[in-house]
C-alpha positions in Angstrom: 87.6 83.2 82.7 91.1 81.9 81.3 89.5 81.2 78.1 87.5 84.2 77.6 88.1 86.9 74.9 88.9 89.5 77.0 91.3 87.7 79.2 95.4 88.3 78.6 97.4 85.0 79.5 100.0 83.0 79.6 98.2 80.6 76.7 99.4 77.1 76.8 103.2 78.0 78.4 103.8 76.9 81.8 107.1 77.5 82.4 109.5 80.4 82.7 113.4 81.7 83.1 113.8 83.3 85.5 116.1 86.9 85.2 117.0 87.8 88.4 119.4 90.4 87.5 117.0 91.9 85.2 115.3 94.2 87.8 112.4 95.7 85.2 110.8 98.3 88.2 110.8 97.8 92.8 108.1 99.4 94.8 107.6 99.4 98.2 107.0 95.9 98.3 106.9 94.0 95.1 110.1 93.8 92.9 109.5 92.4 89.0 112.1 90.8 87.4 112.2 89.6 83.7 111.6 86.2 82.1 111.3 84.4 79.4 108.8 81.7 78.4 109.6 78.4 78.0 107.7 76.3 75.3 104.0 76.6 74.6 102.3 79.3 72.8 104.2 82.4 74.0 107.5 80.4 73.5 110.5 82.9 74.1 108.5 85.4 74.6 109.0 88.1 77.3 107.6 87.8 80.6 107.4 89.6 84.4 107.5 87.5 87.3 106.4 89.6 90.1 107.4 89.1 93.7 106.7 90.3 96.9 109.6 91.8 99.7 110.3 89.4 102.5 109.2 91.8 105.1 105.8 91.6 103.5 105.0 87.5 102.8 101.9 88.3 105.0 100.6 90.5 102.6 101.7 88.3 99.5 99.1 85.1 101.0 96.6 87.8 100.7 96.8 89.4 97.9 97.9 86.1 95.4 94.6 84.5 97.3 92.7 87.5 95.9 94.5 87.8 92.5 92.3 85.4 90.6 89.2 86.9 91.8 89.9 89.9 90.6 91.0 89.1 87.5 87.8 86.9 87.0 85.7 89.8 87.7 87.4 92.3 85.7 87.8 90.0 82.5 83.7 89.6 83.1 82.7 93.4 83.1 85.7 93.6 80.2 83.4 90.9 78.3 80.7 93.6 78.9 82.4 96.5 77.7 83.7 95.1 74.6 80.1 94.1 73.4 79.0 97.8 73.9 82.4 100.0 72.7 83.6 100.5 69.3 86.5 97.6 68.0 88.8 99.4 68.8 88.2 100.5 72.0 88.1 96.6 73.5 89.6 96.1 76.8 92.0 92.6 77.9 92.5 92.0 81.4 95.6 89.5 82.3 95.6 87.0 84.0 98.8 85.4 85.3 99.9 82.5 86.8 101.3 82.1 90.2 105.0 79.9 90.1 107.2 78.7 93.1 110.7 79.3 91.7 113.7 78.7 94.6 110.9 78.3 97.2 109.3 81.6 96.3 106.2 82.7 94.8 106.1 84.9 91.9 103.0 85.9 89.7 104.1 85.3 86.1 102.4 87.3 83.1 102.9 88.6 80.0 105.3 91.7 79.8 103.3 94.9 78.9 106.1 97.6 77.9 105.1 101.3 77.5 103.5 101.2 80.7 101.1 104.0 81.7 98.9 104.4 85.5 95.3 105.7 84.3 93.7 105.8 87.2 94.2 103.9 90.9 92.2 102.7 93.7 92.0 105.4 95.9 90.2 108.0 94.0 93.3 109.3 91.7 92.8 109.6 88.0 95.0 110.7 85.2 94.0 113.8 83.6 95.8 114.1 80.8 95.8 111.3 78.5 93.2 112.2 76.1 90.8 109.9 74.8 92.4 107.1 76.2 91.8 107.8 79.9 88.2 109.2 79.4 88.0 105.6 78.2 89.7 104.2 81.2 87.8 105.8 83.5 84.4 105.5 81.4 85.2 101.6 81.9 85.2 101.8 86.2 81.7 103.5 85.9 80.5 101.4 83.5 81.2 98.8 86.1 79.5 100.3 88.4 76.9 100.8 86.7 76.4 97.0 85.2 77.0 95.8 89.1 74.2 97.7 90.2 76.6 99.9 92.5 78.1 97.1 93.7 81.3 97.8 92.8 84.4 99.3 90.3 86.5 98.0 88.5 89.8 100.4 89.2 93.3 100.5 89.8 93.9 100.7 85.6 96.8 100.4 84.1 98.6 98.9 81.2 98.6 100.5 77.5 96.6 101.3 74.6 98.3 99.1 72.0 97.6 100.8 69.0 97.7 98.4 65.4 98.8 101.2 62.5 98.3 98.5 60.1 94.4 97.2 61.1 92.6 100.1 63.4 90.1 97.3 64.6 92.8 95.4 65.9 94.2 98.2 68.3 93.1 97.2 72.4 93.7 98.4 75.9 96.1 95.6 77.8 96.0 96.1 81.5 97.1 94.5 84.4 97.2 94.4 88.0 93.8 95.8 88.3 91.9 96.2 92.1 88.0 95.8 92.7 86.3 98.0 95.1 83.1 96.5 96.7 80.9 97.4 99.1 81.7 93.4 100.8 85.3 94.0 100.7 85.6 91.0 99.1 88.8 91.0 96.7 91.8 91.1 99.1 94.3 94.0 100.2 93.6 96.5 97.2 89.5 96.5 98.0 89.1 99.9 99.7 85.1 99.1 99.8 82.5 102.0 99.5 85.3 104.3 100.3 87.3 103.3 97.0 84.0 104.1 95.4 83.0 106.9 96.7 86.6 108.1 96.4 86.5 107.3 92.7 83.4 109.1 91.5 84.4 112.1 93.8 87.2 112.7 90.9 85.5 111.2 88.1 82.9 113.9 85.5 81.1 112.1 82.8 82.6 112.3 79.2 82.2 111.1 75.8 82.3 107.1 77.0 79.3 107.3 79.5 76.0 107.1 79.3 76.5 104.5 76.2 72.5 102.8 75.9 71.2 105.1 78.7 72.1 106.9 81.2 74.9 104.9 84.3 73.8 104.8 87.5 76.3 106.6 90.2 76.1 107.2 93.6 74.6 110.8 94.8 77.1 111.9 97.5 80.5 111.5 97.4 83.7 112.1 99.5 87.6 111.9 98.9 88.2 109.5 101.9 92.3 108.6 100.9 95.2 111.6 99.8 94.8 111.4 96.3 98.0 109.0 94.7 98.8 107.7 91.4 99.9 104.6 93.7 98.2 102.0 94.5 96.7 101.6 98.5 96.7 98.2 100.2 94.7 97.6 103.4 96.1 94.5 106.0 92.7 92.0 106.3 93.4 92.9 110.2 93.0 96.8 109.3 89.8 96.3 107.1 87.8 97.7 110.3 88.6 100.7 109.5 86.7 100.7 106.5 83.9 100.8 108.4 84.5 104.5 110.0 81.9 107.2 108.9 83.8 109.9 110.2 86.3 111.1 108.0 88.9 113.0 110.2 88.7 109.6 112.5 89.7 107.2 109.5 92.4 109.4 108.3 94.0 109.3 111.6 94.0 105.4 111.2 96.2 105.4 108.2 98.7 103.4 109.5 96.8 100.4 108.5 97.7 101.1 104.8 100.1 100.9 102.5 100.7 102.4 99.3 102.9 101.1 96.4 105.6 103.5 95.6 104.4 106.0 92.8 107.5 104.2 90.5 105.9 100.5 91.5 106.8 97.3 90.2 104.8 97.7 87.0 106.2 100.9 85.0 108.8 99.9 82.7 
């Protein structure tokens, strides 16, 4: 999915300074520093190396195992999107790299400033950023929907990065996204049919649905996680909880996740 057109990466540059004391945002577990590219396409350009806290390198395997998958299954509902939505309207997903630099890992990607959180992975959603959240959130139901309620495509954030000069030309850039499924198959940040349900608990039709017929969406819903603009992790060893269908029982067993500070690694 590297190559497709609605994938974000690192192009042909493989390597990357390293600015460790250029803290650019710290969560509860990550820290991103800055960077800069070294040769290749994106040459001097600016980059984020993202790295977990040591107290959390079980958490890291997991999630950088995941990473790829994610971002493969975004970019291809992203490919999907793009053919339906208006020019400028077209989503990119990144897709990063993982590095060893001084024996640790980092996830290296293009820099995205002006930051904004649209919506997260536990049923949260931004209500007041116009157009461009209906969008956003138009995008996790269209996924959805084109999954056969398999899944969403949630967690979004990034930027609408608008072109003044050519209209067609202006695109969402996000990053970091999560998949929900009802398999639990995309690492820490895959809530499963809770994540979903959570999502179209919040979530009322608008102006982006519906496009070619009407979306699928499931007919019951509940708000299974506190509502957070941050983004909720679940240990592989905690997934079992998942599986509760009483609500006041799985909120007791909260312990098993964690949530990314609301000021997380990626707003800068």
């Amino acid at each position: 999915m590297s190559n497709s057109s609605a994938a974000r990466t690192n192009l042909s540059s493989d390597r990357v300074t390293l600015h460790r004391s250029c803290v650019l945002g710290e969560g509860a577990f990550r820290t991103a520093y800055a960077g800069t590219y070294i040769g290749g396409n994106r040459n001097s350009q600016e980059a984020v190396c993202k790295c977990f806290k040591g107290q959390y390198t079980g958490l890291e395997n997991e999630y950088f195992r995941a990473d790829f998958q994610v971002a493969d299954k975004a970019i291809q509902y992203a490919e999907e999107w793009n053919d339906i939505c208006s020019r400028d309207e077209t989503i990119l997903i990144t897709k990063g790299d993982v590095h060893t630099i001084g024996g640790k890992m980092y996830l290296v990607e293009p820099l995205i400033r002006n930051f904004t959180k649209f919506t997260s992975n536990n049923g949260w959603i931004a209500h007041d950023e116009g157009w461009v959240g209906e969008a956003m959130e138009a995008f996790t139901h269209f996924s959805y929907h084109r999954s056969g309620g398999n899944l969403i495509v949630c967690d979004l954030q990034g930027r609408y990065r608008h072109n003044r000069f050519n209209q067609s030309k202006s695109r969402f850039e996000l990053t970091d996204v999560a998949v929900c499924s009802r398999r639990c198959q995309y690492g820490p940040t895959d809530l499963g049919e809770k994540g979903i349900d959570s999502f179209f608990h919040n979530h009322v039709c608008n102006q982006f649905c519906n496009v070619n017929g009407r979306w699928q969406r499931p007919r019951a819903t509940t708000q299974w996680f506190p509502k957070s603009s941050s983004t909720s992790m679940m240990r592989s060893s905690q997934a079992r909880l998942l599986n509760l269908g009483n609500r006041s029982t799985f909120r007791s067993g909260f312990g098993g996740i964690l949530e990314e500070d609301s000021d997380d690694s990626d707003c800068w």
